[in-house]
Rosetta silent file (secondary structure, phi, psi, omega in degrees, C-alpha in Angstrom):
SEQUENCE: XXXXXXXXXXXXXXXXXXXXXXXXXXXXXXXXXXXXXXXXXXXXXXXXXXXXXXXXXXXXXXXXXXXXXXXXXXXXXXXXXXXXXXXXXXXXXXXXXXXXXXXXXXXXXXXXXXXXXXXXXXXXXXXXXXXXXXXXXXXXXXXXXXXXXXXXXXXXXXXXXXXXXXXXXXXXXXXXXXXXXXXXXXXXXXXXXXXXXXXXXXXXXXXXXXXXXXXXXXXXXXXXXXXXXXXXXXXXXXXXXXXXXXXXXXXXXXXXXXXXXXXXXXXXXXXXXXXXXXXXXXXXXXXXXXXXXXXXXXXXXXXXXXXX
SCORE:     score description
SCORE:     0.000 S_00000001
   1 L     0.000  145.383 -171.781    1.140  -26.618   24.801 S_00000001
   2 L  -139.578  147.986  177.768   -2.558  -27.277   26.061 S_00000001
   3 L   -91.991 -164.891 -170.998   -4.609  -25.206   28.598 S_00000001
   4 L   -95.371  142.221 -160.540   -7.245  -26.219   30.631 S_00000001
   5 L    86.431  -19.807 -176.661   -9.959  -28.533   28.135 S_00000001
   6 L    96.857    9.634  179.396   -7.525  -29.446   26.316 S_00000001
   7 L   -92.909  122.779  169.454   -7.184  -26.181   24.469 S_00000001
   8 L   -45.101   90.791 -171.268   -4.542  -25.464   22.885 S_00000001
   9 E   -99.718  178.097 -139.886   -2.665  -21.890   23.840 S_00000001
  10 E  -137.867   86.247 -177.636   -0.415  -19.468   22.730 S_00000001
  11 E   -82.751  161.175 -168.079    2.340  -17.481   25.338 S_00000001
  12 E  -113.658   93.410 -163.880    2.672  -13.982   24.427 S_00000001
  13 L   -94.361   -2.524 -178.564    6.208  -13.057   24.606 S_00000001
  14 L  -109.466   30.671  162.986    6.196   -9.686   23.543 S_00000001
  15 L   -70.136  106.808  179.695    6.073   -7.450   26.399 S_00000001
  16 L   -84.499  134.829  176.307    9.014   -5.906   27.673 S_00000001
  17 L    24.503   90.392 -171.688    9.751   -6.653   31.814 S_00000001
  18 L   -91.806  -18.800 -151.250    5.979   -6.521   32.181 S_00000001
  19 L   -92.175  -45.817 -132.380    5.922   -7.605   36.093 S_00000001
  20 L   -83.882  -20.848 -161.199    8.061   -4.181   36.659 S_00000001
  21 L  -158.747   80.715 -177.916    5.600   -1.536   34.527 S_00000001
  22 L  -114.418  -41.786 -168.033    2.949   -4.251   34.359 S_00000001
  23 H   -74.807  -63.613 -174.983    0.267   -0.256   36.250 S_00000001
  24 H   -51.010  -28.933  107.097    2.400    1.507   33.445 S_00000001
  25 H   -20.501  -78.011  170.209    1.282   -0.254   30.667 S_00000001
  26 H   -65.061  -25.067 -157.515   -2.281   -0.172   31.555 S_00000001
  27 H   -73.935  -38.668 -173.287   -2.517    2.951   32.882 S_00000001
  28 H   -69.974  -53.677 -147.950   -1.137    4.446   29.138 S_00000001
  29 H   -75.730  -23.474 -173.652   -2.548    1.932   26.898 S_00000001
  30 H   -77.486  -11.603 -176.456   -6.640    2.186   28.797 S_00000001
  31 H   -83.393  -61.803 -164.656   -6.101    6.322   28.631 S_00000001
  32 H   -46.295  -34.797  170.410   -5.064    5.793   25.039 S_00000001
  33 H   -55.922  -37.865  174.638   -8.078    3.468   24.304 S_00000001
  34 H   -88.241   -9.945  158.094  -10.449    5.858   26.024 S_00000001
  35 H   -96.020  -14.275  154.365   -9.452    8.479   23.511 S_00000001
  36 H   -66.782  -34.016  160.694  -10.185    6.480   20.752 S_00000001
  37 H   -81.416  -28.438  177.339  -13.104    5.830   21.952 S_00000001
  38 H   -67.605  -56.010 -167.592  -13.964    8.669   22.951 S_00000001
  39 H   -61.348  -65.336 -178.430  -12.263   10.959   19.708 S_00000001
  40 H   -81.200   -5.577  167.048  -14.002    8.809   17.130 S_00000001
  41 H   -77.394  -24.377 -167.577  -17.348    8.420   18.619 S_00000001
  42 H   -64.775  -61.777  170.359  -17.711   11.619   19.302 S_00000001
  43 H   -34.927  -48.157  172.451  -17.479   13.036   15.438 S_00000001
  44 H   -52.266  -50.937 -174.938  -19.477    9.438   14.582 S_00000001
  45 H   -81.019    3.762 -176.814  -22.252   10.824   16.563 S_00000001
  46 H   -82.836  -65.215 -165.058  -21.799   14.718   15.405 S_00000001
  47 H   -57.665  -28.399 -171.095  -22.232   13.250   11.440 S_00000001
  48 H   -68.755  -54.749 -173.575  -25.062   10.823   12.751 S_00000001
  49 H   -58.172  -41.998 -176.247  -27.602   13.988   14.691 S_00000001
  50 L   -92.406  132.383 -156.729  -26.551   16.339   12.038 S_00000001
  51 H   -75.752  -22.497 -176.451  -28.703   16.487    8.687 S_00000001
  52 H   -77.103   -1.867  178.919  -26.285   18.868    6.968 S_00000001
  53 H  -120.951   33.796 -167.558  -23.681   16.250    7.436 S_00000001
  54 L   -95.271   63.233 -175.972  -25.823   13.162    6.151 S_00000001
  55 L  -131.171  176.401 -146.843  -23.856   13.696    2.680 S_00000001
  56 H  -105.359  -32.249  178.057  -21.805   10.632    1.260 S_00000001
  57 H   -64.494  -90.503 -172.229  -18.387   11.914    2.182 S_00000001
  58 H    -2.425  -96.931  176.760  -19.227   12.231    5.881 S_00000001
  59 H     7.793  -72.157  178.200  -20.713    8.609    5.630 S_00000001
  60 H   -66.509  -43.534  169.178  -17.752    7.254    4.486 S_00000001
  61 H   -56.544  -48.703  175.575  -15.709    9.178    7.462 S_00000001
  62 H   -75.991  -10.053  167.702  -18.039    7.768    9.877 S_00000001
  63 H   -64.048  -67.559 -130.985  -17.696    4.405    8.431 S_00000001
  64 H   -84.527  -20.527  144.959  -13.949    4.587    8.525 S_00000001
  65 H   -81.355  -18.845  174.016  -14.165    5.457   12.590 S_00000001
  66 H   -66.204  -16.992 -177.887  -16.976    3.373   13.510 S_00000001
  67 H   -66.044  -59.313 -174.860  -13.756    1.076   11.665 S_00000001
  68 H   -56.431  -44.466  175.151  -11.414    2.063   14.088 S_00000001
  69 H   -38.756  -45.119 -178.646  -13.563    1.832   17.120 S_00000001
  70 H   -78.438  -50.067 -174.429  -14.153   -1.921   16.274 S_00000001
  71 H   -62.005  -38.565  171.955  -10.454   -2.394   15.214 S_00000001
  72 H   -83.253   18.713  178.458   -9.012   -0.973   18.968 S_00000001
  73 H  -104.108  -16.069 -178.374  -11.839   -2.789   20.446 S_00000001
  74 H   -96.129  -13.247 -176.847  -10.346   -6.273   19.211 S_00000001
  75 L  -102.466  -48.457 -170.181   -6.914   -5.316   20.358 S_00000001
  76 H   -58.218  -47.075 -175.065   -6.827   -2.828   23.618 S_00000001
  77 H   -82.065  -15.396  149.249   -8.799   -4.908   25.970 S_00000001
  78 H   -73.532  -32.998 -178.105   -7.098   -8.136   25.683 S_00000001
  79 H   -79.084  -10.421 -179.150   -3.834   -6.128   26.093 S_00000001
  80 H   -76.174  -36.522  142.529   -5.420   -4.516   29.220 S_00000001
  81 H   -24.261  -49.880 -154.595   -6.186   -8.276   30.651 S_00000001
  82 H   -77.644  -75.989 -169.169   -2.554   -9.125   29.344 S_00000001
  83 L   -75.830   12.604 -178.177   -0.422   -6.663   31.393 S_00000001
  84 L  -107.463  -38.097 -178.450   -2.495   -7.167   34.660 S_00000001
  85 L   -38.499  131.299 -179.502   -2.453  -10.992   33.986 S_00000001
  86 L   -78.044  -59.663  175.021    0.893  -13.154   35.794 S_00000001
  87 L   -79.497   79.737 -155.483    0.572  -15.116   32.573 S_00000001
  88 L   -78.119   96.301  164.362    0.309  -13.343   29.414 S_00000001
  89 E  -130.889  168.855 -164.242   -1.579  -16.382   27.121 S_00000001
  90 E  -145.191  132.482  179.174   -3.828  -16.582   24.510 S_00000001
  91 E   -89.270  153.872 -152.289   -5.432  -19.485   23.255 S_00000001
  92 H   -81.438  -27.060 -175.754   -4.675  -20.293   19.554 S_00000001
  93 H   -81.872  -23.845  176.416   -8.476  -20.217   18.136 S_00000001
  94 H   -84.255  -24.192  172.907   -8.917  -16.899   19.993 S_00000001
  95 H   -65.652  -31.965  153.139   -5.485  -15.389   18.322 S_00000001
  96 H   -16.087  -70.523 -163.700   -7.219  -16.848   15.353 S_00000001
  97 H   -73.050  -43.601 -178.544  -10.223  -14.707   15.940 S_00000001
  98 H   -65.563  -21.929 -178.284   -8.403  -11.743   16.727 S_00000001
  99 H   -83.552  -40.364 -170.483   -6.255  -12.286   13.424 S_00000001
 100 H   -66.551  -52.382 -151.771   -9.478  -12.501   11.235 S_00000001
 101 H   -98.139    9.286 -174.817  -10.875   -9.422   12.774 S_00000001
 102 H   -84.156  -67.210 -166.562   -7.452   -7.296   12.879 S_00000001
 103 H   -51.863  -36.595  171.309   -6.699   -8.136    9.369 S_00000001
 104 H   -49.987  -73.789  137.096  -10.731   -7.958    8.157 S_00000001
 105 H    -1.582  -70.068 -154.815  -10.731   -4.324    9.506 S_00000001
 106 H   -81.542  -12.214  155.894   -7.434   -3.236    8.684 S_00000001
 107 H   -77.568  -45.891 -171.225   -8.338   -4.254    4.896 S_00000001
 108 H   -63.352  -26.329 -148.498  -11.829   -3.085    4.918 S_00000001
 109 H   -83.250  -43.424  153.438  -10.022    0.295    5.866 S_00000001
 110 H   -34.276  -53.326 -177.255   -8.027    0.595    2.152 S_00000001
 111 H   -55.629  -47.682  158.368  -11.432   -0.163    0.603 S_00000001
 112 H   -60.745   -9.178 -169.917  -13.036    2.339    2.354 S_00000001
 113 H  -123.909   18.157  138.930  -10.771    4.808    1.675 S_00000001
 114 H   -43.910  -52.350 -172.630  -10.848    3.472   -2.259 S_00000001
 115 H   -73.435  -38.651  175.603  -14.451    4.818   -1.849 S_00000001
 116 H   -78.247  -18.304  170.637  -13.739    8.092   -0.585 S_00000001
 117 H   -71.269  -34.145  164.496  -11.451    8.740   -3.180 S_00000001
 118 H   -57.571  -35.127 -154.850  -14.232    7.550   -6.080 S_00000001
 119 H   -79.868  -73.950  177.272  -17.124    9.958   -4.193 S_00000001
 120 H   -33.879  -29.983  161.506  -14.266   12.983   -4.754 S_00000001
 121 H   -59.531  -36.296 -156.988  -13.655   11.981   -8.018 S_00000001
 122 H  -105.121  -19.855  159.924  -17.054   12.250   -9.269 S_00000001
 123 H   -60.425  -37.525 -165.825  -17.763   15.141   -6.652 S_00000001
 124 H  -101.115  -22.475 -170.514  -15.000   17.518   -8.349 S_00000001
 125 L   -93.956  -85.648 -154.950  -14.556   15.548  -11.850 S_00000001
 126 L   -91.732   86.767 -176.035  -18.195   14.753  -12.765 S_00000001
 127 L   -99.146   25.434  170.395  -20.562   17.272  -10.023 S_00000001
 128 L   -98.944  -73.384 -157.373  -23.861   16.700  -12.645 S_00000001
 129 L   -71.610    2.439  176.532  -23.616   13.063  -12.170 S_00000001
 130 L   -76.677    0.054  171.268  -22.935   13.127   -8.681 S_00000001
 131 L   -72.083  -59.641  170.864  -26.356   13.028   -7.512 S_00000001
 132 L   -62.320  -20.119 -154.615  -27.186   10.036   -9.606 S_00000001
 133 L  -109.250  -18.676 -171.501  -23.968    7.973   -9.282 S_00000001
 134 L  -128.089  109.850 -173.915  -23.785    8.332   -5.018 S_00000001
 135 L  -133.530  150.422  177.258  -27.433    7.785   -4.172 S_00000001
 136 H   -53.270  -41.480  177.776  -27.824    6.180   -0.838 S_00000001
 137 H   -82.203   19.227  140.378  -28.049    2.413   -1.882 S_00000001
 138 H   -89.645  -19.255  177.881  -24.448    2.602   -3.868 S_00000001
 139 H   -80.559  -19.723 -172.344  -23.158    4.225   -0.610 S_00000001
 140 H   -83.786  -55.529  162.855  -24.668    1.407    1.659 S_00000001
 141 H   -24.925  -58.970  150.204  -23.188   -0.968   -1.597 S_00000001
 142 H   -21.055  -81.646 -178.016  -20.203    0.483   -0.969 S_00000001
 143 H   -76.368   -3.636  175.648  -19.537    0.235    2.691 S_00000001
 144 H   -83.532  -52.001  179.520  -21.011   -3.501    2.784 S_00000001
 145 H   -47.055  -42.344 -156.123  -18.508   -4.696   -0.158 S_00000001
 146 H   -74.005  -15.582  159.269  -15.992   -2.966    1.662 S_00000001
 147 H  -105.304    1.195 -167.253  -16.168   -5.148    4.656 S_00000001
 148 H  -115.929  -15.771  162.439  -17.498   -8.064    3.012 S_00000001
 149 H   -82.606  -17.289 -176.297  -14.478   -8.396    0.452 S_00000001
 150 H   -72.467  -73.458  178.368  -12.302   -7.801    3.257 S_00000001
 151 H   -20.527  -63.253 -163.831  -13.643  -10.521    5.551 S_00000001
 152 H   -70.120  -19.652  123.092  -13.698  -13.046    2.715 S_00000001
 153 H     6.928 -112.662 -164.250  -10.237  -12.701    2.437 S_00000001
 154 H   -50.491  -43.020  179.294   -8.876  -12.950    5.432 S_00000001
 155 H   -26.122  -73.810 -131.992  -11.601  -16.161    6.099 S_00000001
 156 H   -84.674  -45.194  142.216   -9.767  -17.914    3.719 S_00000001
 157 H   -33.731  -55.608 -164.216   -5.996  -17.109    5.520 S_00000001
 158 H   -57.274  -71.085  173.662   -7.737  -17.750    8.704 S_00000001
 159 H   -44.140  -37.237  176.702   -8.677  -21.336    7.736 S_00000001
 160 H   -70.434  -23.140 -173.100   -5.881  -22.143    6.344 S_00000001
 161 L   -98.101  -16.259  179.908   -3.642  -21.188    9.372 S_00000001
 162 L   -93.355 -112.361 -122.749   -6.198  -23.355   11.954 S_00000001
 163 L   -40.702  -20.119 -177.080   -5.530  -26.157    9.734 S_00000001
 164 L  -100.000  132.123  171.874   -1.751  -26.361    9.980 S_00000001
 165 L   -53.758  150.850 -158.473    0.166  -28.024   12.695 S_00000001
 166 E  -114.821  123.089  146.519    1.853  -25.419   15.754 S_00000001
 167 L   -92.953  -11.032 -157.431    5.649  -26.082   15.930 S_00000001
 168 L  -116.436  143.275  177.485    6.195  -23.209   18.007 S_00000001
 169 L  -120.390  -39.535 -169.188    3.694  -21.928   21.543 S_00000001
 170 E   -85.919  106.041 -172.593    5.927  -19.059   22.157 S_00000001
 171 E   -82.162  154.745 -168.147    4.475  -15.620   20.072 S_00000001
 172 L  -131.115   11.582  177.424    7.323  -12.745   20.353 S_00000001
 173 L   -81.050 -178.344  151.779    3.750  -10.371   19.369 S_00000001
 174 L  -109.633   -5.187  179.495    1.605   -8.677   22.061 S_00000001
 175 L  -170.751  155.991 -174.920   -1.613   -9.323   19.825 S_00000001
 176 L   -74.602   97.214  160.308   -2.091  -11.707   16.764 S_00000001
 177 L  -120.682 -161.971 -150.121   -1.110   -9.997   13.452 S_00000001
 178 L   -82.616   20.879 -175.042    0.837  -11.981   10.762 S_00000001
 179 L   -75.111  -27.310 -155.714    3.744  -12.566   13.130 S_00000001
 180 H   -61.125  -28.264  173.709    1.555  -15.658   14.108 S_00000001
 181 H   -39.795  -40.980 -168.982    2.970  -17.414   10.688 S_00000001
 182 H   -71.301   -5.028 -168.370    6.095  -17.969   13.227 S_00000001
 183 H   -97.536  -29.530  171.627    4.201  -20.449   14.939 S_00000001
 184 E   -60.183  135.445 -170.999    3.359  -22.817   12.133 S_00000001
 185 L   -74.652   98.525  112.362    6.156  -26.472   11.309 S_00000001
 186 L   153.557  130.258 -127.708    5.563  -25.115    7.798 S_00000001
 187 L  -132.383  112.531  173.790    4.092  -21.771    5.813 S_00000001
 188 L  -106.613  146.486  152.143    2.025  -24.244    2.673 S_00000001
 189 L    -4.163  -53.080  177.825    1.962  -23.078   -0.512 S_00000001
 190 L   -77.018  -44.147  175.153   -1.773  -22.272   -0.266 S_00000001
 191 L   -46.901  -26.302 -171.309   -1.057  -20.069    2.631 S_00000001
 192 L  -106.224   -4.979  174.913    1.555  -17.929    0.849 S_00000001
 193 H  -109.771   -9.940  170.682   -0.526  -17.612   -2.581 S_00000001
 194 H   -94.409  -11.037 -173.552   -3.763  -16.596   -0.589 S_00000001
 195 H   -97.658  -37.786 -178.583   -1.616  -14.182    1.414 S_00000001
 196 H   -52.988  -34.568 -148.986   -0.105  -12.640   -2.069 S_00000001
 197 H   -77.909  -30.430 -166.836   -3.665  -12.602   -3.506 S_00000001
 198 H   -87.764   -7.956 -171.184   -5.226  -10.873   -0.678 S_00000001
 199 H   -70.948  -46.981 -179.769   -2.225   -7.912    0.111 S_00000001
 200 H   -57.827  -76.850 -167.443   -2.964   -7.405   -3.824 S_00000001
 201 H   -55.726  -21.221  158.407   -6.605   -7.143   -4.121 S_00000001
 202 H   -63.459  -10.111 -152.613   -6.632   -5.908   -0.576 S_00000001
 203 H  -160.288  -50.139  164.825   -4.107   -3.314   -0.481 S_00000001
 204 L   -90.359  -51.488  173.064   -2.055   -2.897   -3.889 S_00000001
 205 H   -48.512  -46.477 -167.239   -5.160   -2.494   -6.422 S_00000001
 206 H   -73.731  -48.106 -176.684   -7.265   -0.067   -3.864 S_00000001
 207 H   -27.270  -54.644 -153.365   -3.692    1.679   -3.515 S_00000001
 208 H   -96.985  -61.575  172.195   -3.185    2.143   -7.075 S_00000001
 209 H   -41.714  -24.723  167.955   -7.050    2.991   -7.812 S_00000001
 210 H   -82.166  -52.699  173.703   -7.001    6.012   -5.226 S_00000001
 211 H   -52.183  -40.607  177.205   -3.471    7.121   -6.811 S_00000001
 212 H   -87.406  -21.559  166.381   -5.343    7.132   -9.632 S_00000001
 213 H   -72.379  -25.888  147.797   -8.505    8.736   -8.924 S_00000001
 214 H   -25.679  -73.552 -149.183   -6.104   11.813   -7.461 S_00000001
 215 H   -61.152  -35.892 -170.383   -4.202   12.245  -10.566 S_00000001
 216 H   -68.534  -43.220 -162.743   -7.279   12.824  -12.309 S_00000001
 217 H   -74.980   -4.508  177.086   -8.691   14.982   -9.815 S_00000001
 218 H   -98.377  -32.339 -162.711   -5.348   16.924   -9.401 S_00000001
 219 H   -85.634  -52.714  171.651   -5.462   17.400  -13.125 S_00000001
 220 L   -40.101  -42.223  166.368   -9.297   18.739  -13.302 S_00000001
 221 L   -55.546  -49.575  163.325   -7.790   20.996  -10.408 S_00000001
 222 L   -66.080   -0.314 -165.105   -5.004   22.398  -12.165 S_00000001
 223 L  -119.898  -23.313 -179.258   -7.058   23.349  -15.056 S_00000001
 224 L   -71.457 -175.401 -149.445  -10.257   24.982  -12.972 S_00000001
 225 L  -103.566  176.267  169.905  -10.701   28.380  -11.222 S_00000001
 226 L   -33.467  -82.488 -165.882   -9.934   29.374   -7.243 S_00000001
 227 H   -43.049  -40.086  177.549  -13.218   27.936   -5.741 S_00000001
 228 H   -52.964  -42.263 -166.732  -12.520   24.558   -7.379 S_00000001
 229 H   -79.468  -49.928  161.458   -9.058   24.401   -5.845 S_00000001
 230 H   -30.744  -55.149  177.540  -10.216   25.618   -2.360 S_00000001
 231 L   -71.880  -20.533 -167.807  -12.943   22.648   -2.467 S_00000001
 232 H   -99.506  -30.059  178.633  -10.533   19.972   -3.600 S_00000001
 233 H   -61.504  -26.573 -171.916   -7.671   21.164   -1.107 S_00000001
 234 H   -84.302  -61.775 -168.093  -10.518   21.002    1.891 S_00000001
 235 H   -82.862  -25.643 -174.211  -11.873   18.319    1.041 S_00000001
 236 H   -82.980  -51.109 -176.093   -9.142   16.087   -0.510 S_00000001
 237 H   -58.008 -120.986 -156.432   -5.964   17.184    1.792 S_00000001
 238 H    -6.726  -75.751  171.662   -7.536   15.129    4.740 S_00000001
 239 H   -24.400  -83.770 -166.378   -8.212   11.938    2.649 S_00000001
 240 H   -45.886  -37.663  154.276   -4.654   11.978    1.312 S_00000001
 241 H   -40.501  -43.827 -146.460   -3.219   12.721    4.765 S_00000001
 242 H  -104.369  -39.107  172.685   -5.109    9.634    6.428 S_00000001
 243 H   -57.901  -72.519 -158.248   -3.952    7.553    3.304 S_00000001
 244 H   -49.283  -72.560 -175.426    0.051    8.305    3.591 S_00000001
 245 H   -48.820  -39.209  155.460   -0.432    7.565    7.052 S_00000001
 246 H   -71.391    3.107 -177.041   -2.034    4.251    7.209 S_00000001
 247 H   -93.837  -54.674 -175.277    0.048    2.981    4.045 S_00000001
 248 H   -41.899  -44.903 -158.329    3.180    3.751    6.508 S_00000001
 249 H   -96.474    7.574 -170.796    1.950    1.462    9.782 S_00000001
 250 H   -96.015  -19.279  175.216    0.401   -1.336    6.932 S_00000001
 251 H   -84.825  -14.519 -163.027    4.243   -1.177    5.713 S_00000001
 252 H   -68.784  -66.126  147.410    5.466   -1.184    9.502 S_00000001
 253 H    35.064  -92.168 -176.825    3.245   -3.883    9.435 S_00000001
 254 H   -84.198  -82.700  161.148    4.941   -5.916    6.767 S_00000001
 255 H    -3.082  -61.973 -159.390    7.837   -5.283    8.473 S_00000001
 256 H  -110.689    1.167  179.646    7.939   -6.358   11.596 S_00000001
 257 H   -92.168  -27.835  178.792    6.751   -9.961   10.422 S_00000001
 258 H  -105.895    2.703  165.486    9.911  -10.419    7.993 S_00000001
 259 L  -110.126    8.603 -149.871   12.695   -8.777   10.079 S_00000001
 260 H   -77.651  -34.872  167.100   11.213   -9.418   13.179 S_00000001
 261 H   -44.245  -47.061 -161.019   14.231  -12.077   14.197 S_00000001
 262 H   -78.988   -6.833 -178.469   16.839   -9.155   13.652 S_00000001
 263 L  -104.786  118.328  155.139   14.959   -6.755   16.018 S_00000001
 264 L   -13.799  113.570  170.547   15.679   -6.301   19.597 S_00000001
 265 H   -29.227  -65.679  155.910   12.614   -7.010   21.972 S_00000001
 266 H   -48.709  -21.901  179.465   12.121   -3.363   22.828 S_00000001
 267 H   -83.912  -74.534 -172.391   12.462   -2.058   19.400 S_00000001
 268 H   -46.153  -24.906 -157.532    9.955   -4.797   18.050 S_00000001
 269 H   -84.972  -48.456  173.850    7.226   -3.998   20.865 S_00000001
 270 H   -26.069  -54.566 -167.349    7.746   -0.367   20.078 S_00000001
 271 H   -83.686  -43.119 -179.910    6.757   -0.641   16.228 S_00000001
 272 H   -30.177  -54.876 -173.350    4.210   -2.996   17.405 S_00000001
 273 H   -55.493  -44.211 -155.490    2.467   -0.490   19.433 S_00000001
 274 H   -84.997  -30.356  179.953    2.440    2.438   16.820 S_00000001
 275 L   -42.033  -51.926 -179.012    0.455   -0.086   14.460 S_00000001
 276 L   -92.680    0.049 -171.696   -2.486    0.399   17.248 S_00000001
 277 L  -109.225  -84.581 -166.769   -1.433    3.732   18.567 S_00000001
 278 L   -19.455  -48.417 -158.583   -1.222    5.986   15.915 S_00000001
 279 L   -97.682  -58.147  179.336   -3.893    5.550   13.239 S_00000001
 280 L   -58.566  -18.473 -170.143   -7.425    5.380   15.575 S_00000001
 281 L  -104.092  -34.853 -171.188   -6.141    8.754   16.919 S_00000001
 282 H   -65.839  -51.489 -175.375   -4.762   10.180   13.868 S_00000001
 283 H   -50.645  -60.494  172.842   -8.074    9.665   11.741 S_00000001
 284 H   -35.796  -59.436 -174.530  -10.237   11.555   14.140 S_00000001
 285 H   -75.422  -32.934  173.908   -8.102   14.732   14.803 S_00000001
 286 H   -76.028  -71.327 -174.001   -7.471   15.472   10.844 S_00000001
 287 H   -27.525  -46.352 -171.489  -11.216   14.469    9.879 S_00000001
 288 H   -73.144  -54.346  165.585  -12.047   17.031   13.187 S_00000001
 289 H   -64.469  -52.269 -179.807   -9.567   19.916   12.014 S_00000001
 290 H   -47.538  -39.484  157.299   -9.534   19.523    8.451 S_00000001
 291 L   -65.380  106.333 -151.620  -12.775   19.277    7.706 S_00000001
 292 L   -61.409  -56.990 -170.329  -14.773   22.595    7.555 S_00000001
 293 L   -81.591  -42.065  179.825  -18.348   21.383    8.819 S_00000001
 294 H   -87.508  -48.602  161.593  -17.301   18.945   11.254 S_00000001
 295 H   -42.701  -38.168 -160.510  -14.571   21.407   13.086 S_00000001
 296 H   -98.440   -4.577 -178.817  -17.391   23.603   13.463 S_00000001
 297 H   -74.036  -47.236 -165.593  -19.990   21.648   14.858 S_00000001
 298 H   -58.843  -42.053  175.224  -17.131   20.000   17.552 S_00000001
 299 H   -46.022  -58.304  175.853  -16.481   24.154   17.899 S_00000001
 300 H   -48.800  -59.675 -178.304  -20.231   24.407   18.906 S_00000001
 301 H   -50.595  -74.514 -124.152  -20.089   21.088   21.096 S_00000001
 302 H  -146.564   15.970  154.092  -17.586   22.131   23.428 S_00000001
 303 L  -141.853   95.260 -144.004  -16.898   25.830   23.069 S_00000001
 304 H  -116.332  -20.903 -177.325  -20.787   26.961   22.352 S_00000001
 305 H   -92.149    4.369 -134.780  -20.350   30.572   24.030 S_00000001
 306 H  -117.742  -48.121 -152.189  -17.035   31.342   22.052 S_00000001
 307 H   -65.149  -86.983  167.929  -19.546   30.638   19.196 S_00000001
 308 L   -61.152    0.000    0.000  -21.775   32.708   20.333 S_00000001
C-alpha cells in the first residue's frame, strides 16, 4: 500500500470500534499520559534540586523515569493522533522508528535495573569499597552503556526488518512492537538469530545477573544484624518490586506476538495497553512510597504544613 510520495504505510487495525469511543479513548489514554508525565518528572526533578539525593541509587531511579518519560512519549501521542484520526495509519519507516525506540528503551530499562542491583550489591556486600567502585564517571559509564548496548541491538533488528519485503499493510497492533514481524513475506534467518541474541544479552543475562546479585545480598542479609536488614528491605524491596513487574509486561510482551492469531480483538488490545499502562505509573508510585528520602521530600512538596 503507498501513501502520498510514494511512501509506503501501515493500517493500524488494532483498535476496538474506535469511531464509537474514538473521545473515550483519548480522553483516558491523554489523562493517563499526563500522569506519567507528570508522576515521573516530578520525583526526576525532587532527586535533581536535592543534594542529599545526588547519591548513585537515586541516579539510577531518575535514569530509569527520565526512561519512562521518553518510552510513553514515543507511544501516547501517536495513539492520541490515532483515535481522533478517520484513518488510523502509520507509515512503515515511522513504525520502524517507533520500533527502534520502544524496543531501545524497553531494553535499556533491564540494564538499568542490572545496575541498580550491582550499586546494592556493593552498597550492602562491600560498603568500604563503595565509595571507590561507584564514583561518578562509572555511574555516568553505566547509564551510557545501558542505552548504548540497548540501541545497538535493536539497530541491527531495525535494519534488518526495513530491508525485507511487506506481504501484509494491515497491523492488528495499536503501536509498533514485535507484532510488526506479521507484516514481513518471510521472518530470514538473520532476523530470528539477531532477535535470539538480543532477548539474551538484552533481557536473559541482565535477568540472571540481578537474580544473582540478590542471592548474594539476601545471604550477607541473613547473616548480619537488624540495621543491615532494615537497609536492605528499604532499599532493595522497591528494586525487586519494579523488576517482577516489568519481567511480567516484557513476558506479556512475548506473548501477544506468538499467540496473537488465537486472541480475540478486544482481549489482544487489552494486553496491549497494560504493556504502556502499567509500568510508567507503577515505577514512580513504589520509588515515591518505598523509598524513605524521596516519600519525604514529595511529603514536604505537597503537604509542607502537615510537615510542619
Amino acid at each position: 500500500m503507498d501513501c502520498e510520495l510514494n511512501v509506503t504505510c501501515v493500517n493500524i487495525e488494532g483498535y476496538v470500534e474506535v469511531d464509537k469511543y474514538r473521545y473515550v479513548y483519548f480522553v483516558i489514554m491523554f489523562i493517563i499520559y499526563l500522569l506519567i508525565i507528570c508522576f515521573n518528572s516530578t520525583i526526576v526533578c525532587l532527586i535533581w534540586i536535592h543534594k542529599n539525593l545526588h547519591e548513585p541509587m537515586y541516579i539510577f531511579i531518575a535514569a530509569l523515569l527520565l526512561n519512562s518519560v521518553v518510552f510513553s512519549t514515543n507511544i501516547y501521542p501517536k495513539l492520541l493522533i490515532d483515535v481522533l484520526s478517520e484513518k488510523q495509519i502509520i507509515s512503515y519507516s515511522a513504525c520502524l522508528f517507533q520500533f527502534f525506540i520502544f524496543y531501545s528503551l524497553a531494553s535499556a530499562e533491564f540494564l538499568l535495573l542490572a545496575a541498580m542491583s550491582y550499586d546494592r550489591y556493593v552498597s550492602i556486600c562491600k560498603p568500604l569499597q563503595y565509595p571507590t567502585i561507584m564514583r561518578k564517571r562509572n555511574i555516568c559509564i553505566l547509564l551510557v552503556l545501558a542505552w548504548f548496548v540497548a540501541a545497538s541491538h535493536v539497530v541491527v533488528q531495525t535494519i534488518l526488518s526495513a530491508e525485507t519485503k511487506l506481504c501484509n499493510f494491515f497491523f492488528k497492533g495499536i503501536f509498533c512492537n514485535n507484532a510488526i514481524y506479521g507484516l514481513l513475506c518471510v521472518r530470514t534467518s538473520a532476523l530470528s538469530v539477531f532477535g535470539v541474541v538480543g532477548l539474551v544479552d538484552l533481557v536473559i543475562l541482565p535477568f540472571l545477573f540481578i537474580i544473582f546479585t540478590y542471592t548474594k545480598i539476601l545471604i550477607i542479609v541473613y547473616r548480619s544484624g537488624r540495621e543491615v536488614r532494615r537497609k536492605a528491605a528499604e532499599t532493595c524491596l522497591p528494586h525487586l518490586m519494579v523488576l517482577i513487574s516489568y519481567s511480567c509486561l516484557c513476558i506479556y510482551d512475548i506473548v501477544i506476538a506468538r499467540v496473537e492469531s488465537n486472541l480475540s480483538k478486544p482481549a489482544r488490545l487489552i494486553m496491549t495497553l497494560q504493556i504502556v499502562l502499567y509500568h510508567p505509573l507503577f515505577n514512580p508510585l513504589i520509588y515515591g512510597l518505598k523509598m524513605k528520602e524521596i516519600s519525604k521530600h514529595l511529603k514536604i512538596l505537597f503537604c509542607p504544613a502537615r510537615i510542619i
